[in-house]
LOROMAR-629749 format. One line per field, with one value per residue (C-alpha): residue number from 1; residue in three letters; x, y, z. Coordinates in steps of 0.1 Angstrom, whole numbers, plus 5000, padded with zeros to 4 digits. Layout:
<recs>
k (NUM ...);
r (ALA ...);
px (X ...);
py (Y ...);
pz (Z ...);
</recs>
This chain:
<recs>
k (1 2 3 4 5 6 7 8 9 10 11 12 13 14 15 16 17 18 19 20 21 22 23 24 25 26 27 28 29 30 31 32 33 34 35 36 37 38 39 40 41 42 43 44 45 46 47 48 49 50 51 52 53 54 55 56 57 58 59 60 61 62 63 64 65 66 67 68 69 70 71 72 73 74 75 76 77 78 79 80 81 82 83 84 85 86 87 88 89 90 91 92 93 94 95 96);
r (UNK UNK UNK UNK UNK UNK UNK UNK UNK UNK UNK UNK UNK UNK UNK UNK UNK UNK UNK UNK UNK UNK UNK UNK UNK UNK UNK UNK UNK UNK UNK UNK UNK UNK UNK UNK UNK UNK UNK UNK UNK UNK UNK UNK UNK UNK UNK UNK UNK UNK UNK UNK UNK UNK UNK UNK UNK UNK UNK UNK UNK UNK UNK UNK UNK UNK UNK UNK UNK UNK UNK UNK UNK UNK UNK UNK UNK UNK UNK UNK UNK UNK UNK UNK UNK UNK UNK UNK UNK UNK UNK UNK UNK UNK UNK UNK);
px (1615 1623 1636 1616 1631 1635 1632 1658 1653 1661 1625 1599 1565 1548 1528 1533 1493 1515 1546 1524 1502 1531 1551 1514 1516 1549 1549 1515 1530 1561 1539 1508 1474 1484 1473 1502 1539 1561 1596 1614 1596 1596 1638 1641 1625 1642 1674 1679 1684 1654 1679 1685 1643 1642 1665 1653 1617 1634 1645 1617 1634 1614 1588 1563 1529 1530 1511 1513 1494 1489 1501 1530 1567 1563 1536 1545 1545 1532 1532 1505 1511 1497 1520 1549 1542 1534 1568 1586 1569 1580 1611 1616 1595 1624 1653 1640);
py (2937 2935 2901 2874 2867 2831 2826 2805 2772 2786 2779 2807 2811 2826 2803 2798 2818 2845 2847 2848 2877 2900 2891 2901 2935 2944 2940 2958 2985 2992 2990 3000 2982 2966 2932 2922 2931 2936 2916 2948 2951 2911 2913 2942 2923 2891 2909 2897 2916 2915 2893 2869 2866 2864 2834 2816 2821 2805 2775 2772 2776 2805 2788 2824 2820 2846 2857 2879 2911 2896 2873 2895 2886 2922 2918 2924 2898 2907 2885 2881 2903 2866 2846 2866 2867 2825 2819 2841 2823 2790 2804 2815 2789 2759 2779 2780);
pz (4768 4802 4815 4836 4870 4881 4918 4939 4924 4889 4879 4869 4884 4851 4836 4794 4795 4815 4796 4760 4777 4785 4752 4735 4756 4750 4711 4713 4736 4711 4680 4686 4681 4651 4636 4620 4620 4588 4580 4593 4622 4634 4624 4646 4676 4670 4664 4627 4593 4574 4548 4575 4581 4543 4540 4575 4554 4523 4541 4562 4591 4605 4625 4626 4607 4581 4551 4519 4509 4474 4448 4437 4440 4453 4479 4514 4539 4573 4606 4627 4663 4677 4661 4667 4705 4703 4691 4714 4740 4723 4723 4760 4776 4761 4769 4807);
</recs>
């Protein structure tokens, strides 16, 4: 994803709205029209091993919504494409 550019004050002009909307199209853009992402997929765009997701989901320290496919230790767990693109926005709007 490309980078947001502050203007001279070191402040953006891209309201949270904004910055949600182009996370949304961006994610939709490199996956397609999906509804929901798998762990590999949400690791590779927040630049963790699918271990690391695992373990931030054991600890609750993963603050992405997420369900499972079913009740199996085996089921998959898939993040919503919304969700995903709400906590990057989370994410970049208290780093600014």
């Amino acid at each position: 994803m490309k980078a947001i550019n502050n203007n001279d004050y070191g402040q953006n002009n891209y309201s949270t709205f904004e910055v949600n909307e182009y996370i949304l199209n961006e994610l939709n853009r490199r996956f397609g029209d999906k509804f929901a992402l798998t762990k590999n997929e949400v690791a590779s765009v927040l630049n963790l091993t699918s271990r690391t997701l695992s373990n931030k989901m054991s600890n609750k320290t993963l603050k992405i919504r997420h369900f499972k496919t079913g009740e199996t230790l085996q089921s998959a767990v898939m993040f919503p494409l919304f969700a995903v693109a709400e906590y990057l926005t989370n994410e970049l709007c208290l780093a600014a």
